[in-house]
N, C-alpha and C positions, 0 to 999 in steps of 0.2 A: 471523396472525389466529387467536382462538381458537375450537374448532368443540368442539361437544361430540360423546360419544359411545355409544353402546349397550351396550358389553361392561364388565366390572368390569377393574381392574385389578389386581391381587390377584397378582400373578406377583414372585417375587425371584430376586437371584443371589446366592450367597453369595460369591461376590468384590465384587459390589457395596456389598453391606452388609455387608465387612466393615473399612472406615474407619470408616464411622460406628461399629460395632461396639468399634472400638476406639480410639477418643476416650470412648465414652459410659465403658468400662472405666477410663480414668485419670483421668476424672473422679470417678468412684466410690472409686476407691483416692484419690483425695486427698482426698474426704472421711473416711476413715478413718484417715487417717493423723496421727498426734500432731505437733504444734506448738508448738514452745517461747511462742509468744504468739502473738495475732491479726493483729499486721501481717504476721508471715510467712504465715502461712495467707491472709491477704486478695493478697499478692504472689504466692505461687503458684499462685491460682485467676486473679489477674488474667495472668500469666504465661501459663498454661494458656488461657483465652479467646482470647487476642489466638493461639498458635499455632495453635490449632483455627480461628480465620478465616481465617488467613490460607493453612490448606491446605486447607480448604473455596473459597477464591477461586482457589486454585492449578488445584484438578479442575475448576472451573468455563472457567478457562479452557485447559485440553487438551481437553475437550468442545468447547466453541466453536472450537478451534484443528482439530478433526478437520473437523466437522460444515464449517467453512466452506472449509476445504481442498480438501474434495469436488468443488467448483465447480470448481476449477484441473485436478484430474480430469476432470471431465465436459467441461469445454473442451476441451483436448485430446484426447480422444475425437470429439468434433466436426471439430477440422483440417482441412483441407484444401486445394487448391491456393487456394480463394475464400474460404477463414474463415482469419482473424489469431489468435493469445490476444496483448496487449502487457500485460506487466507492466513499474508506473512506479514512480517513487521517486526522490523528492529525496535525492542524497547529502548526508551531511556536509559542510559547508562547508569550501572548499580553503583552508588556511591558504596564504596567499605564502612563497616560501622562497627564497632567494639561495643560491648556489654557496658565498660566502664574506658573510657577513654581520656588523655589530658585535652589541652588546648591546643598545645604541638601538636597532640596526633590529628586536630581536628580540621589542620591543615594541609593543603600537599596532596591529596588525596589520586590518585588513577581510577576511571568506573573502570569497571566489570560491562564488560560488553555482553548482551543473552539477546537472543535471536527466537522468538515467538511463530509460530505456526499450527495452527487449528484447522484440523480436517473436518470435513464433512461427508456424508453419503447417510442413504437411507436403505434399508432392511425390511421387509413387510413393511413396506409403507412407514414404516418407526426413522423419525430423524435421530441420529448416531452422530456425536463427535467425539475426537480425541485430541488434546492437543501434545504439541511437543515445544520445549523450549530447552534451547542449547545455549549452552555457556562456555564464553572462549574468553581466556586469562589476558590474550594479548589480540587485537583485531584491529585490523583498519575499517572493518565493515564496507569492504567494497565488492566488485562483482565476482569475483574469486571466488571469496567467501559464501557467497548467494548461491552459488553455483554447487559447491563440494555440499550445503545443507539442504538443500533442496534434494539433490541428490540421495542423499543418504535416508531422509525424509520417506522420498516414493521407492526408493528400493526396500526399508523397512515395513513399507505399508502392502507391499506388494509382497514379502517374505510372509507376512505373516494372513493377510489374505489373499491370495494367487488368484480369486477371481475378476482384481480391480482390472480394468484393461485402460482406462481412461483417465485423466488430470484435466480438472481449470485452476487455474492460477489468478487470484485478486492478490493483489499489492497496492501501498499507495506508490508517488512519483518520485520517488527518491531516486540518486543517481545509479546504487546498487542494483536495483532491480531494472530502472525504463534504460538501458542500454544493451547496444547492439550484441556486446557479449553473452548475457546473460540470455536474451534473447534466441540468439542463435545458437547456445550452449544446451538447450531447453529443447531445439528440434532434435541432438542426439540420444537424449534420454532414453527414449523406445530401445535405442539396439543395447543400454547395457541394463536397463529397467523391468522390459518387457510393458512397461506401460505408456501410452504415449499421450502428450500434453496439447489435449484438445486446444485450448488458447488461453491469452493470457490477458488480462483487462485490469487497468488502473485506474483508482479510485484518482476525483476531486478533492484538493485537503478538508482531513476532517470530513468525509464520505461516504463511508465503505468498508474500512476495517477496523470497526466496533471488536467485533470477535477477538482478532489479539490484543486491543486493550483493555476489555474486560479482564481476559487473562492476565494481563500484566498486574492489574490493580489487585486480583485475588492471590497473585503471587505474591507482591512485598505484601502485603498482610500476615500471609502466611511467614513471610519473613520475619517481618517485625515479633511477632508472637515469638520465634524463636530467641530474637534477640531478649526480647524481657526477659526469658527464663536464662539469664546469663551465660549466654553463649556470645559466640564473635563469629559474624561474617566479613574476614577480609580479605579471601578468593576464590576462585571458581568453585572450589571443591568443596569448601564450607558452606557455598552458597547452595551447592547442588543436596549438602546436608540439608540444609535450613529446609529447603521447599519439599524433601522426603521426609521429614520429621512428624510424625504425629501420622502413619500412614500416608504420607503425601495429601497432595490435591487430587480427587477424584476423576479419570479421564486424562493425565498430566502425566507423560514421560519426559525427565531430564537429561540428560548427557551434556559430559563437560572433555572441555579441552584444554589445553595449552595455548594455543597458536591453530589457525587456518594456514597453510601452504597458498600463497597468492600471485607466485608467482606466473608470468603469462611467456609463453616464446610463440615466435610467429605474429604477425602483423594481424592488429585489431579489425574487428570486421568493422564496416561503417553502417547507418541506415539514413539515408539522405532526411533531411526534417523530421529526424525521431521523436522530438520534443515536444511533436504537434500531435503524434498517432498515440493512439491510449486505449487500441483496442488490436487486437492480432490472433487469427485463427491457423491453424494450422491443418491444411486440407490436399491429399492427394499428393505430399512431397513440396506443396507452395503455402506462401506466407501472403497473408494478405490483411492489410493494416485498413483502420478508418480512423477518422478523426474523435468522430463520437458514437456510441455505440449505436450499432446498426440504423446509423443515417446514409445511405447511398448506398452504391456497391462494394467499395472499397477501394483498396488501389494496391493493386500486386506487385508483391515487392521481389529482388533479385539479389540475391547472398550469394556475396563470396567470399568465401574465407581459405586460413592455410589450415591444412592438417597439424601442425604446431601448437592449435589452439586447445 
């Protein structure tokens, strides 16, 4: 939210300004510089623009990648035996892979959809994670789906320690998770949970959720190892063997599925300029979004939805 302010801003740094400092500089030397004819000079200016954007969007996003990082900081400053952080993430789809396979087979192929999430919380002061990854045979990997694992996620964590009272949510920006549904899906949790989802804050690509793809990578590993000892992973439930084999992965529970139920009745919630907020607290029965994390005060937002949902 924009707020205005009293004092001037008139303060610089000189490492700050000195990018622009020196872009403004090569721009200046190419216009001095002699050119055999005007298409080259029109090529090297247009050459020059598109560079100068595209490391003007580069800083743009190591700023936003810092500034929303913070949050994953401050969460974890928070921990403790009753507060979660669960960082989610849809892996890459499992391609199927045979021990010994032809050429036909090595076409054609459907992934295996698994859906990654790694808890955190701390115990005497001890950082504690576990993760969980789900595998579903057949998935659109939309908010539906986001919605029934998440769920099932904090009602397990909460069965099996009853003292959690509290949830943060990191995701990156993917469709499944930054929408209104999932969103708004997320404030019901408490009444069938008993836990309720502090808020939820979205990573910059490539920002933020290290955690599930660390996971991911130690998972096909462990996949792989199973494949060389001739085995065949070509669906969910082979796959759910592969990553328990050998005692599993340490801290790693699986579940597999068929199919997610996705279907929606009842008319979508909206959230006016959702695309732009990438951070949402949940306080007092109200939702209040910011653009980047804890810049302003926020801007409170107004949900309505049908009971259908």
């Amino acid at each position: 939210m924009r707020q205005s302010c009293t004092h001037v801003h008139d303060q610089t740094c000189d490492q700050c300004t000195s990018l622009a400092s020196a872009l403004s500089d090569m721009e200046k030397l190419l216009g001095e510089i002699p050119f055999c004819n005007e298409d080259d000079r029109d090529e090297a200016f247009y050459l020059y623009r598109n560079a100068a954007l595209a490391i003007r969007a580069w800083k743009c996003h190591l700023l936003r990648t810092v500034r929303q990082d913070q949050a994953r900081f401050d969460a974890l400053d928070l921990l403790d035996e009753r507060t979660v952080l669960l960082v989610n993430d849809w892996a890459m789809k499992f391609i199927p892979q045979k021990y010994r396979e032809s050429q036909a087979d090595w076409f054609g192929k459907r992934g295996i959809s698994w859906h990654i999430s790694v808890a955190y919380r701390k115990v005497d002061q001890q950082l504690q994670s576990q993760a969980f990854i789900n595998l579903i045979q057949s998935c659109s990997q939309g908010s539906a789906a986001v919605v029934v694992i998440l769920h099932h996620i904090i009602q397990t964590l909460k069965l099996e320690h009853p003292e959690i009272e509290r949830v943060f949510l990191r995701q990156d920006n993917a469709g499944c998770y930054h929408s209104a549904s999932t969103i708004v899906a997320c404030t019901r949790f408490e009444a069938s949970t008993g836990v309720k989802i502090e808020g939820l804050d979205f990573s910059d690509p490539q920002g933020g959720k290290g955690a599930a793809d660390r996971m991911a990578a130690a998972a096909k590993s462990h996949i792989r190892m199973f494949i060389n000892e001739g085995n065949d992973v070509t669906n969910a439930q082979q796959m759910k063997d592969a990553l328990l084999s050998h005692g599993g992965i340490e801290g790693v529970r699986v579940a597999v599925s068929d199919s997610l139920e996705e279907s929606v009745t009842g008319e979508l919630p909206k959230i006016v300029g959702i695309s732009k907020l990438n951070n949402f607290r949940f306080t007092s029965g109200k939702l209040t979004a910011w653009r980047a994390y804890a810049v302003g005060r926020g801007k409170l937002l107004e949900l309505t939805t049908t009971p259908g949902l």
